[in-house]
C-alpha positions in Angstrom: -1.4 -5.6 -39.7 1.7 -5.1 -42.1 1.7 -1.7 -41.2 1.9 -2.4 -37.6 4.7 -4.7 -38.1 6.4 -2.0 -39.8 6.1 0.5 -37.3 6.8 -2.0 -34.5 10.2 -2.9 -36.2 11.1 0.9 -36.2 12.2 0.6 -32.1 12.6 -2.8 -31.8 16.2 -4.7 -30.9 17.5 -6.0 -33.7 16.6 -9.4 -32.5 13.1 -8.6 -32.5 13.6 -6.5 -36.2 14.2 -10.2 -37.1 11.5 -11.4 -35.9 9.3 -8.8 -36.3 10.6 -8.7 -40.3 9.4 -12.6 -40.4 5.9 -12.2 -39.5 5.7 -9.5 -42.2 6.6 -12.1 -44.8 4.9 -14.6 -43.8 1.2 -12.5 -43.8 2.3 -11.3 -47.1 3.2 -15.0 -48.0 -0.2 -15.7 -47.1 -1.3 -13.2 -49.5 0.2 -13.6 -52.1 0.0 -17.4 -52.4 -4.0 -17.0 -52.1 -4.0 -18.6 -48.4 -5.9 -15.5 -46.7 -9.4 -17.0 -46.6 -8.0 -20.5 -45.1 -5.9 -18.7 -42.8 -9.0 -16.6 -41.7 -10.9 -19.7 -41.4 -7.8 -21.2 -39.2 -8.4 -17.7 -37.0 -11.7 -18.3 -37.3 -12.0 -21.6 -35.5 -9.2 -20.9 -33.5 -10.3 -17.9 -31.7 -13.8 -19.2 -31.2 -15.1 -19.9 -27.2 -13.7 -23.8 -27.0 -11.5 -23.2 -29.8 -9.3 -25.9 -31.6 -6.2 -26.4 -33.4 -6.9 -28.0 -36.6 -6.2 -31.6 -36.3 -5.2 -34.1 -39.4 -5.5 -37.0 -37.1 -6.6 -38.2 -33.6 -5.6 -40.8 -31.7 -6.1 -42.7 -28.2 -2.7 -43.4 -27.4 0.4 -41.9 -27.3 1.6 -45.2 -28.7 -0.7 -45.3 -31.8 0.4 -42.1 -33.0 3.7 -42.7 -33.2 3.1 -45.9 -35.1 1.0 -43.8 -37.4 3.6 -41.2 -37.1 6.8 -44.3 -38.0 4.3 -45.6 -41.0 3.2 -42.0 -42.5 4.9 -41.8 -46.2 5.3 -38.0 -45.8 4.4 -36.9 -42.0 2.5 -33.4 -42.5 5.9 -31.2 -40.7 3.6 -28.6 -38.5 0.5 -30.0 -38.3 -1.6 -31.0 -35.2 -2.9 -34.4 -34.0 -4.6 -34.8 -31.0 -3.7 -37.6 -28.5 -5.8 -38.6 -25.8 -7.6 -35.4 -26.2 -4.3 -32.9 -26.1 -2.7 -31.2 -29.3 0.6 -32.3 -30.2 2.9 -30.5 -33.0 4.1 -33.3 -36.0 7.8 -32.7 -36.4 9.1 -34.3 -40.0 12.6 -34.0 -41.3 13.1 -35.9 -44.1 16.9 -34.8 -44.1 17.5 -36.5 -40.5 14.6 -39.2 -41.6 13.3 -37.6 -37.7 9.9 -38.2 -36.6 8.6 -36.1 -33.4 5.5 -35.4 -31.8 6.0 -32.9 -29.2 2.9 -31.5 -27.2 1.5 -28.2 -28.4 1.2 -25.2 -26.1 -2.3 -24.8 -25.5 -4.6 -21.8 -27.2 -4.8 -19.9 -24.0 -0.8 -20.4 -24.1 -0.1 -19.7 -27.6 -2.7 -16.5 -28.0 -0.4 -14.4 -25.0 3.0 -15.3 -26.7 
């Protein structure tokens, strides 16, 4: 896959070198911080027919998740939660003290960007 990336970044805009230069580190992140058998599980159950995001939390409401989300210690930045059945992205920054949940693009969405 690194290889591709490399090749890839070859013809690309610069723009897209960036990007294309971020994706390499972050699979070799993965690598080297021994994450490539969770992150193949998190393909794994990701790519399978009726596929889903990896949740930490599910709730009924969108008004008991942010409560959850207000009283959370330490919000997990980047993680899922589901809300009335739909995925929404936790957004923590302790630096702002800023709690967000904004929807997540769905799998379909997501796997063609």
């Amino acid at each position: 896959m690194q290889e591709l990336l490399v090749r890839l970044r070859t013809s690309a805009s610069s723009e897209d070198k960036e990007l294309l230069a971020v994706a390499y580190f972050a699979l070799d992140f993965i690598e080297v911080t021994g994450n490539f058998y969770p992150f193949e599980a998190f393909l794994q159950s990701w790519n399978s027919p009726g596929g889903t995001l990896p949740t930490v939390a599910s709730f009924g409401s969108r008004e008991e998740a942010e409560t959850w989300l207000k009283e959370h210690p330490e919000p997990p930045h980047g993680a899922f939660v589901l809300v009335s059945g739909q995925p929404y992205s936790v957004f923590y920054f302790r630096h702002l003290d800023r709690r967000l949940l904004l929807p997540a693009p769905s799998l379909e969405k997501r796997a063609l960007e």
